[in-house]
LUMMIKOL-251402 format. One line per field, with one value per residue (C-alpha): residue number from 1; z, y, x; residue in one letter. Coordinates in Angstrom, 3 decimals, padded with zeros to 6 digits. Example, Ala and Ser with C-alpha at 12.3 -4.5 7.8 and 13.67 -1.06 7.14 Angstrom:
% residues 2
i: c(1|2)
z: c(007.800|007.140)
y: c(-004.500|-001.060)
x: c(012.300|013.670)
aa: c(a|s)
***
This chain:
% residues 465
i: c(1|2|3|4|5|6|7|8|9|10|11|12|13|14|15|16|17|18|19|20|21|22|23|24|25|26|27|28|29|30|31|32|33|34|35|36|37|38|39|40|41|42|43|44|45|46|47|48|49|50|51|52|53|54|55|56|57|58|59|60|61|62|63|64|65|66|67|68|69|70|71|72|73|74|75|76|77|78|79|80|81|82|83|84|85|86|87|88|89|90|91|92|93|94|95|96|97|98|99|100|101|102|103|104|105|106|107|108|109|110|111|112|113|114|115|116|117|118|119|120|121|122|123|124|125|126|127|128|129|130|131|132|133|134|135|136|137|138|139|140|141|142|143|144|145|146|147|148|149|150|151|152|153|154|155|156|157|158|159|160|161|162|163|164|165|166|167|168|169|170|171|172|173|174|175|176|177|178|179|180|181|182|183|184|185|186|187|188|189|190|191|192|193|194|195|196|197|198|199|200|201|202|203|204|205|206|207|208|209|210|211|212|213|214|215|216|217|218|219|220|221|222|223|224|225|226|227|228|229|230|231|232|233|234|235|236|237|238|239|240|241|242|243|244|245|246|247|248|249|250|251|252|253|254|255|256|257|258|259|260|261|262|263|264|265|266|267|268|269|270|271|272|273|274|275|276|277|278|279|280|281|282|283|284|285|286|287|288|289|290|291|292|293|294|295|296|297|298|299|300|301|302|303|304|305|306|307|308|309|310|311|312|313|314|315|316|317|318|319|320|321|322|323|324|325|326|327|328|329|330|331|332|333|334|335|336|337|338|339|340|341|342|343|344|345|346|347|348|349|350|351|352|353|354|355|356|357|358|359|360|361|362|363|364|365|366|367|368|369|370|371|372|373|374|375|376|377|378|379|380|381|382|383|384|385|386|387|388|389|390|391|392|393|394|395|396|397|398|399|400|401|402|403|404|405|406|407|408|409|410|411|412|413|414|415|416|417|418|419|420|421|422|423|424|425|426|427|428|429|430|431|432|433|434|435|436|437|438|439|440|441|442|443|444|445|446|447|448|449|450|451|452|453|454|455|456|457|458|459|460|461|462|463|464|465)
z: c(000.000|-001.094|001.502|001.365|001.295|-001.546|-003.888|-002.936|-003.789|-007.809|-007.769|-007.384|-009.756|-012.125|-011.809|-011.710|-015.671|-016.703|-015.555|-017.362|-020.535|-020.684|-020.241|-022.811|-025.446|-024.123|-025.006|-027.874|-029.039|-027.560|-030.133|-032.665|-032.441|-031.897|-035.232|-037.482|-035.485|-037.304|-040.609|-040.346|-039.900|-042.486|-045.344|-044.134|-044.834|-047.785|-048.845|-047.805|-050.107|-053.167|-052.612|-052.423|-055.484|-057.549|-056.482|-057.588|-060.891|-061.715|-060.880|-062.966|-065.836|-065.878|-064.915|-067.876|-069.728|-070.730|-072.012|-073.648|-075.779|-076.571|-077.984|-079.288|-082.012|-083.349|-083.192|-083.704|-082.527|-078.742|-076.816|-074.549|-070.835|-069.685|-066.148|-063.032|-061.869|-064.694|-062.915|-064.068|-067.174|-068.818|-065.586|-065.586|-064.121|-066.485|-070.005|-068.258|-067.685|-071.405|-072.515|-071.119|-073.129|-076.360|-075.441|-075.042|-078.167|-080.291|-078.883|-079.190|-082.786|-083.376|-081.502|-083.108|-087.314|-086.488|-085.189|-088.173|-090.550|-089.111|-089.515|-093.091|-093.878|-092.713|-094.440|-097.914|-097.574|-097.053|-099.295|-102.040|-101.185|-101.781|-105.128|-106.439|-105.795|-106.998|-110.866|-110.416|-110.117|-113.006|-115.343|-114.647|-114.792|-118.245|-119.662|-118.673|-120.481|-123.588|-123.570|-123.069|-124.653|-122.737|-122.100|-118.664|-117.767|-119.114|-117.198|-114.236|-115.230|-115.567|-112.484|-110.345|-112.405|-111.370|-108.150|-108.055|-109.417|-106.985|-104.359|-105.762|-106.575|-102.501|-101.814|-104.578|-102.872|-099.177|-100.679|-102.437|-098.929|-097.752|-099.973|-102.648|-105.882|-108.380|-108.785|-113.023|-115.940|-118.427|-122.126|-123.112|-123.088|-124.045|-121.114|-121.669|-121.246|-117.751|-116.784|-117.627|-116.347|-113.129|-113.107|-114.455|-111.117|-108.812|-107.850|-109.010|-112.688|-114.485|-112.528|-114.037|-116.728|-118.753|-121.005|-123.089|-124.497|-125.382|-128.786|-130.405|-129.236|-126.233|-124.299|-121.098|-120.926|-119.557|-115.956|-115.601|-116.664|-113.945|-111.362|-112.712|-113.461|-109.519|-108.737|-110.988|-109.214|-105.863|-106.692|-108.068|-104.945|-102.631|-105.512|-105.538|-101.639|-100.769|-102.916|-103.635|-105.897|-107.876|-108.904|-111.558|-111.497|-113.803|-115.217|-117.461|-119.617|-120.659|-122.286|-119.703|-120.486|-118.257|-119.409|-119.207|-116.016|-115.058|-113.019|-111.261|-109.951|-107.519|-106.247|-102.662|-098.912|-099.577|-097.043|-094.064|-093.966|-091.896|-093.216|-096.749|-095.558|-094.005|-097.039|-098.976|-096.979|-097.559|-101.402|-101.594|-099.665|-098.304|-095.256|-094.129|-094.125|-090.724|-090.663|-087.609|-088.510|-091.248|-088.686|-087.697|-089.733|-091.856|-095.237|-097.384|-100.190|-100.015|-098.523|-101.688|-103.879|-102.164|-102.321|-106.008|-106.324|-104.674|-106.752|-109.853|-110.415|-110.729|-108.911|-106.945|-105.894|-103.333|-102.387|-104.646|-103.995|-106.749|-108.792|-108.144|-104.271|-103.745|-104.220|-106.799|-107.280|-109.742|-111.551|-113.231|-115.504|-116.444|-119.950|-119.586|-118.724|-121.646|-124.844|-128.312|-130.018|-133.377|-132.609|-136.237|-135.072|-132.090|-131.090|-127.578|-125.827|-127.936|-124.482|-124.059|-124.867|-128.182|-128.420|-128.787|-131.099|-134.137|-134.893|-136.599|-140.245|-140.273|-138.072|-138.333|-140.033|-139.317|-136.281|-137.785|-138.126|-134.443|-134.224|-133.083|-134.853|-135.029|-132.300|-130.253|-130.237|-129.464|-126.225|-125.004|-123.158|-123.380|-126.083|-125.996|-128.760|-130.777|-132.997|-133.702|-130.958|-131.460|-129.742|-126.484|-126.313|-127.403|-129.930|-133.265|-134.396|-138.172|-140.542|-142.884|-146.412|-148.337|-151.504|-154.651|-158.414|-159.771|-156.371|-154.372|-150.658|-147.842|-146.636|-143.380|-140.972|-139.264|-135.303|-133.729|-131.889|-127.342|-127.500|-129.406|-127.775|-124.026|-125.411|-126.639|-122.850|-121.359|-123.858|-123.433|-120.054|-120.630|-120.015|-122.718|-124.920|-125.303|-125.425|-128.138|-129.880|-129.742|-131.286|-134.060|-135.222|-135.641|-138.048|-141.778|-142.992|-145.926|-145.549|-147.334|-144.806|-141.308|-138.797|-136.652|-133.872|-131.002|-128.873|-125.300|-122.860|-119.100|-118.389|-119.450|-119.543|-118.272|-120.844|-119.543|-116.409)
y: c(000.000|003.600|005.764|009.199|011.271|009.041|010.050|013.552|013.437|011.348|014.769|016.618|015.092|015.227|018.539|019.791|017.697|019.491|023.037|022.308|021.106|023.899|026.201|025.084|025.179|029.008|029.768|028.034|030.153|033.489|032.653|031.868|034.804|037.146|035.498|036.460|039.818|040.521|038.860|041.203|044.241|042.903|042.576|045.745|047.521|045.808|046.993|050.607|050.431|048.884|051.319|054.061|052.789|052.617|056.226|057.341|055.026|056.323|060.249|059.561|058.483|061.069|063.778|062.183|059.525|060.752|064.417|062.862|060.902|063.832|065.806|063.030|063.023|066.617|066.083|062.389|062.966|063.322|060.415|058.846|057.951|054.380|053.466|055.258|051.360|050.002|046.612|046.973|046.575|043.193|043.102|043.145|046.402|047.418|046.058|047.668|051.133|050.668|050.202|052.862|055.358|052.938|054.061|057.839|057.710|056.353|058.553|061.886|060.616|060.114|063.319|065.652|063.725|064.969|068.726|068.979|067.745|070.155|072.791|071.780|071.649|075.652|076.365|075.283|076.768|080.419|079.564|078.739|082.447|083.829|082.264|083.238|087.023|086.720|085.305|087.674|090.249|088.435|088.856|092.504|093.373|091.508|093.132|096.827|095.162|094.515|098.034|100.389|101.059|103.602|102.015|103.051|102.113|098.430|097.997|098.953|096.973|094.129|094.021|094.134|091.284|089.420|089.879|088.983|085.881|085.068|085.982|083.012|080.768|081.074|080.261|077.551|075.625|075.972|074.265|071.947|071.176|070.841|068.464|070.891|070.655|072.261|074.836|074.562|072.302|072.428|071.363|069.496|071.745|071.800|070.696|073.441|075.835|073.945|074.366|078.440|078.894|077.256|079.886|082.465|082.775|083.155|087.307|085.626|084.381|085.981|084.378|080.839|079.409|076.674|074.639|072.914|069.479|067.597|066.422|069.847|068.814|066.913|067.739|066.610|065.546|067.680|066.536|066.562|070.466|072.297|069.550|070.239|073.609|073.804|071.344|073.122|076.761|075.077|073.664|076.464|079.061|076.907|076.857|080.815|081.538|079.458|080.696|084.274|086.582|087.254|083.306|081.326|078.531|076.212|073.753|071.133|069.186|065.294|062.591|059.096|055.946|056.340|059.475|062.891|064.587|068.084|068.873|072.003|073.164|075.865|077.099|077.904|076.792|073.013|070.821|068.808|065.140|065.431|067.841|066.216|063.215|065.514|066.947|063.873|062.325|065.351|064.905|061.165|062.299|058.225|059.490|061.913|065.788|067.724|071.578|071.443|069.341|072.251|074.961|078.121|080.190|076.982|076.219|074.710|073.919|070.707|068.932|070.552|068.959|065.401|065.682|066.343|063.771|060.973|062.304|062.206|059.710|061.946|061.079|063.852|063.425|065.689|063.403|064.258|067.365|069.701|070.144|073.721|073.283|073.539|071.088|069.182|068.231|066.050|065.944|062.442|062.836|058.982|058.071|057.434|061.357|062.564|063.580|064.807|068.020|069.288|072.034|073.836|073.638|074.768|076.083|077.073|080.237|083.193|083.177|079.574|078.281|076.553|072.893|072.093|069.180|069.141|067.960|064.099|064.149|061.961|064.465|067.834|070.455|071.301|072.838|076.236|075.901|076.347|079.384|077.657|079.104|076.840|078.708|078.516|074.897|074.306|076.436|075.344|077.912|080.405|082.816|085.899|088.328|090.243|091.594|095.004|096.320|099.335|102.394|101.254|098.959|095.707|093.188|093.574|090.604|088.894|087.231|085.346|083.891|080.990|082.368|081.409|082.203|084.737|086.321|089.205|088.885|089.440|093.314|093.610|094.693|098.267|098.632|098.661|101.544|101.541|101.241|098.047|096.862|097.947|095.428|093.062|092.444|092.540|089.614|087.827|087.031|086.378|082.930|080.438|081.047|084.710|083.366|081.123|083.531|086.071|083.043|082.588|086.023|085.573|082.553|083.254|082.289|080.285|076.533|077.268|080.342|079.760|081.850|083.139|084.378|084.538|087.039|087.442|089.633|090.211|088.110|085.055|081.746|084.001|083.260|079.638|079.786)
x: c(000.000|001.431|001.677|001.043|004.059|005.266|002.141|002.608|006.544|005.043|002.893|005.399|007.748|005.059|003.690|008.130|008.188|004.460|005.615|009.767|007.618|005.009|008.341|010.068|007.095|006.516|009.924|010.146|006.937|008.283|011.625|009.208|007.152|010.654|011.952|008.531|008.766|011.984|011.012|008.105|010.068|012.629|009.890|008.472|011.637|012.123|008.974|009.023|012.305|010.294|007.463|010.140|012.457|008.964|007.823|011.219|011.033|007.786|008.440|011.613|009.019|006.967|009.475|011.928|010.921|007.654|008.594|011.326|009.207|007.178|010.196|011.361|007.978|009.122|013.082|014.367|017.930|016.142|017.590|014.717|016.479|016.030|014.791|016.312|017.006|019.090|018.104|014.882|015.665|013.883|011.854|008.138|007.888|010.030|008.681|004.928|006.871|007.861|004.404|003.370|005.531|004.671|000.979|002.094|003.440|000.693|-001.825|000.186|001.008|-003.128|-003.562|-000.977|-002.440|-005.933|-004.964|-002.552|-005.366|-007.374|-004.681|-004.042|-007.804|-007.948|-004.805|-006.441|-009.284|-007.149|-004.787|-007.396|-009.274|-005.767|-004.984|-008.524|-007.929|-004.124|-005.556|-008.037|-005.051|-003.049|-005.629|-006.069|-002.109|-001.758|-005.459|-003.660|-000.206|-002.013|-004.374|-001.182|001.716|003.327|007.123|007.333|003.779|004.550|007.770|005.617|003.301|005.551|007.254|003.781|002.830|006.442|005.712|001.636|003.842|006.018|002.816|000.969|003.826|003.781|000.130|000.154|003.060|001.560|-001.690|-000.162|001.667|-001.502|-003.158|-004.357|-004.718|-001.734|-004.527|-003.724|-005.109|-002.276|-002.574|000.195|003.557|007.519|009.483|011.665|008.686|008.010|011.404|011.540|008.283|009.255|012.407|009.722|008.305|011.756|013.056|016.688|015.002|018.285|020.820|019.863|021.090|019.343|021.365|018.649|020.194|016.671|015.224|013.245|009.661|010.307|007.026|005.538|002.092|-001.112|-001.070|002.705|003.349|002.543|003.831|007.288|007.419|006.330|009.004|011.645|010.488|011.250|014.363|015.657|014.240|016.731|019.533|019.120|018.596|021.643|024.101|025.719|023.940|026.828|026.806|024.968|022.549|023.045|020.072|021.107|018.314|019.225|017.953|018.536|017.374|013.998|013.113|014.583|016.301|016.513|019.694|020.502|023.666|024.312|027.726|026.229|027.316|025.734|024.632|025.811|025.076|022.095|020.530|021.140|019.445|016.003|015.898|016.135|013.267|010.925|011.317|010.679|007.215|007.445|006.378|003.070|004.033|003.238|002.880|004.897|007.490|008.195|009.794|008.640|008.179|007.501|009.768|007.110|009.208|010.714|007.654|005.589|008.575|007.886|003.621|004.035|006.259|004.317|001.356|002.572|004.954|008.300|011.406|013.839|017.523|019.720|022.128|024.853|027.224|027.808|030.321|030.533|030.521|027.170|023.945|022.919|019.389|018.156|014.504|014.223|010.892|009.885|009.299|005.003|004.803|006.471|004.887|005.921|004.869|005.880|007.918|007.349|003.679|003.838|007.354|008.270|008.078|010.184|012.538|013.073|016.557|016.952|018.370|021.700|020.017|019.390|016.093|015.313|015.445|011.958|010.019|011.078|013.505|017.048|018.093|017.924|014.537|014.037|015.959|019.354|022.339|025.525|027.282|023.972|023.742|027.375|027.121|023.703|023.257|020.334|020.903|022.277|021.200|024.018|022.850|021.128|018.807|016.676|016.198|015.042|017.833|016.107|017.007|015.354|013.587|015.278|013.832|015.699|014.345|015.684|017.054|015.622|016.713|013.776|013.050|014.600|016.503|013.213|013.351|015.086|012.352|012.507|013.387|010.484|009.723|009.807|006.342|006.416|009.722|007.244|004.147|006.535|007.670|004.422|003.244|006.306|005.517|001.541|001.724|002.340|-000.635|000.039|004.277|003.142|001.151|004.716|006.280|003.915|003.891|008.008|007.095|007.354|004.256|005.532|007.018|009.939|011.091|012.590|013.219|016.438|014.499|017.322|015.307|015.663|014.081|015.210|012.402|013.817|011.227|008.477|005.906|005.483|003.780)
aa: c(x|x|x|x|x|x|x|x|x|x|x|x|x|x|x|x|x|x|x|x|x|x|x|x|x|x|x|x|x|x|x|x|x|x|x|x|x|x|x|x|x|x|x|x|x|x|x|x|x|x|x|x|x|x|x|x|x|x|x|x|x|x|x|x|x|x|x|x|x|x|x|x|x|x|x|x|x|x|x|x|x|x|x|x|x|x|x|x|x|x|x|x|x|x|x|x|x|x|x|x|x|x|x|x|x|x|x|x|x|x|x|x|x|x|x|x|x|x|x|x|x|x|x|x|x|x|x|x|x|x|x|x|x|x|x|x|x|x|x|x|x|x|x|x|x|x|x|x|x|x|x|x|x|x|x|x|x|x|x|x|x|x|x|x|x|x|x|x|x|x|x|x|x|x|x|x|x|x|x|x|x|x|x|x|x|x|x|x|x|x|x|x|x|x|x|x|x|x|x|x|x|x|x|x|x|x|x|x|x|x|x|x|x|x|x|x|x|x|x|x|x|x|x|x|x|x|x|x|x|x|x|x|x|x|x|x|x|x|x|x|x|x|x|x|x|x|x|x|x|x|x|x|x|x|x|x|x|x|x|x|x|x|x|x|x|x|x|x|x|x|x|x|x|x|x|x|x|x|x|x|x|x|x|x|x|x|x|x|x|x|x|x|x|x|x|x|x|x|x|x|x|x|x|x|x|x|x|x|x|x|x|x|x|x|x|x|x|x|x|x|x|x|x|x|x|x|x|x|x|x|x|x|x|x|x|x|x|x|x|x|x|x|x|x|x|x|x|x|x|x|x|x|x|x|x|x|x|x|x|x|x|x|x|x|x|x|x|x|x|x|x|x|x|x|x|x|x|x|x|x|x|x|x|x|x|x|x|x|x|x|x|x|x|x|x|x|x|x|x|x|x|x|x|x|x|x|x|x|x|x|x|x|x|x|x|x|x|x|x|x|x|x|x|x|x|x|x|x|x|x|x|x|x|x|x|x|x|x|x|x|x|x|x|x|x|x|x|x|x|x|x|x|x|x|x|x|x|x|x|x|x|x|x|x|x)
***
């Protein structure tokens, strides 16, 4: 039998075990819990540091990133910084950070197309408001040309209608820019006639030189005339503005394979690589034209060249230097947009440059048919007029007769008087029906007879317009 003090000493044995147990499970818990304490406060620095290093990332995007991107729409040299964490980089946060700007950039592209179309769709609307009143203008200035004959009157006369020129050579190329139409339905015309109509409409017109090297006739078709003479104007503004008014620019007509080309050499500054390779994009017109990619104030010119280009199938080049130090740009007219014309027919302008060719034996008459003397077609220049002038300092018109057996030598035709000479240079630049009509009345009315009409005005090309 147990006795007492023994079950009170198992008790207590048992109750010591319990209570060294339960302390060791409490302590075990109170490490525990200190453990997760510290894991707690680790992650919850680690997370105030996240939270902190992704305020940072994305103040660093839209203090940075974001404008950057903006910019980098109107100026493609702006460099776009990367994250603030370079780790980052590849990340998810990262390629969603990147997204975002992808999303900036398609909407401020959307955004900035539909403000410019609306800009564009004002500007034609203006532009075509101007160009009305400017050939209502035109058409006044050559009616007073043909009703007066006073000398000083016409020259007056004359140089308001140059400049009413150059006015809507201005507003026709910021509609084309726009999307406009070329504003003129052409009949079928010499390409020379394009090409001095183009210079027709430039303040420098007597500082080019066109060296005309095409077959007599070689034409362009309706829809191609005033395209290039537009193209030709433009080309030859920038020849003119970036060289030194004492220097030539010189325009070279060829016959290529494709077609014909139209080359124009200036002896100006040229251009550096870069801007060479803007100004070749704006001419290809590959890529949609913005008003505000243009500058400020805009320069309309090139991005005209490259609308008319995509439009009608003609081809510009600017990436060769010239020979002369300056720029080269090259025209290249394809073969489906030329024409033919008979050029005893319908000969060019009076003030065109003859051909240095002779024409085909099949189609035409020799070259001095056309008004090219020997000497004239080995220079290729435009010509120069030596001969007699009369008293208000212009060159008398010849005609010369083929000489038969039983009839006399032609009479040599009397100076005309500074009146005449005065209405003479207001027709001549008329545009090229009242040009064509000078030219006609310079024709000898017989077949046999052919002309030597080496005429040339300080208006030089001006009839074709």
């Amino acid at each position: 039998m147990i006795e007492l003090p023994d079950l009170v000493a198992g008790a207590l044995t048992a109750g010591t075990l319990s209570a060294l147990a339960l302390g060791g499970g409490l302590m075990r818990s109170r490490r525990q819990q200190a453990q997760q304490r510290a894991e707690i406060a680790a992650l919850r620095r680690q997370l105030d540091g996240t939270l902190h290093a992704f305020t940072a990332e994305v103040g660093h995007l839209a203090a940075q990133r974001m404008p950057a991107t903006a910019r980098q729409l109107d100026r493609p040299h702006i460099t776009v910084p990367g994250p603030r964490q370079p780790h980052l980089t590849g990340t998810p946060l990262g390629g969603a950070l990147e997204d975002v700007l992808a999303a900036l950039r398609v909407e401020l592209t959307a955004q900035r197309t539909r403000i410019d179309a609306a800009a564009q769709a004002g500007m034609r609307g203006a532009t075509r408001e101007i160009q009305a009143a400017l050939y209502r203008l035109q058409d006044a200035l050559r009616a007073l040309q043909q009703r007066y004959d006073d000398p000083e009157l016409a020259q007056t006369l004359f140089e308001l209608d140059h400049e009413n020129e150059q006015s809507l050579r201005r507003a026709q190329v910021a509609a084309v820019v726009c999307g406009a139409w070329v504003g003129l339905a052409r009949e079928e015309s010499h390409l020379v006639d394009a090409v001095t109509g183009g210079q027709a409409r430039l303040a420098g017109y007597h500082r080019v030189r066109v060296h005309n090297h095409l077959k007599p006739g070689t034409a362009l078709v309706s829809h191609a005339v005033e395209p290039v003479a537009i193209i030709v104007a433009e080309l030859l503004d920038n020849a003119l503005r970036h060289s030194a008014p004492d220097t030539d620019v010189t325009v070279n007509l060829e016959h290529v394979h494709h077609g014909v080309c139209v080359t124009i050499d200036d002896a100006g500054l040229g251009m550096t690589q870069d801007e060479r390779a803007r100004a070749q994009r704006l001419v290809a017109g590959s890529e949609p034209i913005l008003l505000t990619d243009l500058g400020d104030p805009p320069r309309m010119g090139l991005a005209a060249i490259g609308q008319l280009t995509r439009q009608f199938d003609l081809s510009v080049d600017l990436s060769s230097p010239s020979p002369y130090g300056g720029v080269r740009a090259v025209l290249l007219v394809d073969s489906h947009l030329l024409s033919r014309i008979d050029p005893e027919e319908r000969p060019p302008a009076a003030g065109a440059p003859r051909s240095t060719r002779r024409a085909e034996p099949a189609t035409s008459s020799p070259a001095h048919a056309y008004g090219t003397e020997p000497d004239d077609a080995a220079s290729g220049a435009v010509s120069r007029h030596d001969g007699p002038r009369d008293a208000g300092g212009l060159p008398q018109r010849r005609r010369r007769t083929r000489a038969t057996a039983d009839s006399e030598p032609a009479p040599r035709r009397p100076a005309r008087r500074p009146e005449e000479a005065a209405a003479a240079l207001g027709a001549l630049q008329s545009g090229t029906a009242a040009a064509r009509a000078v030219a006609r009345d310079g024709v000898p009315e017989r077949a046999d007879e052919a002309t030597s009409d080496t005429d040339q005005t300080d208006y030089e090309g001006g009839a074709a317009r």
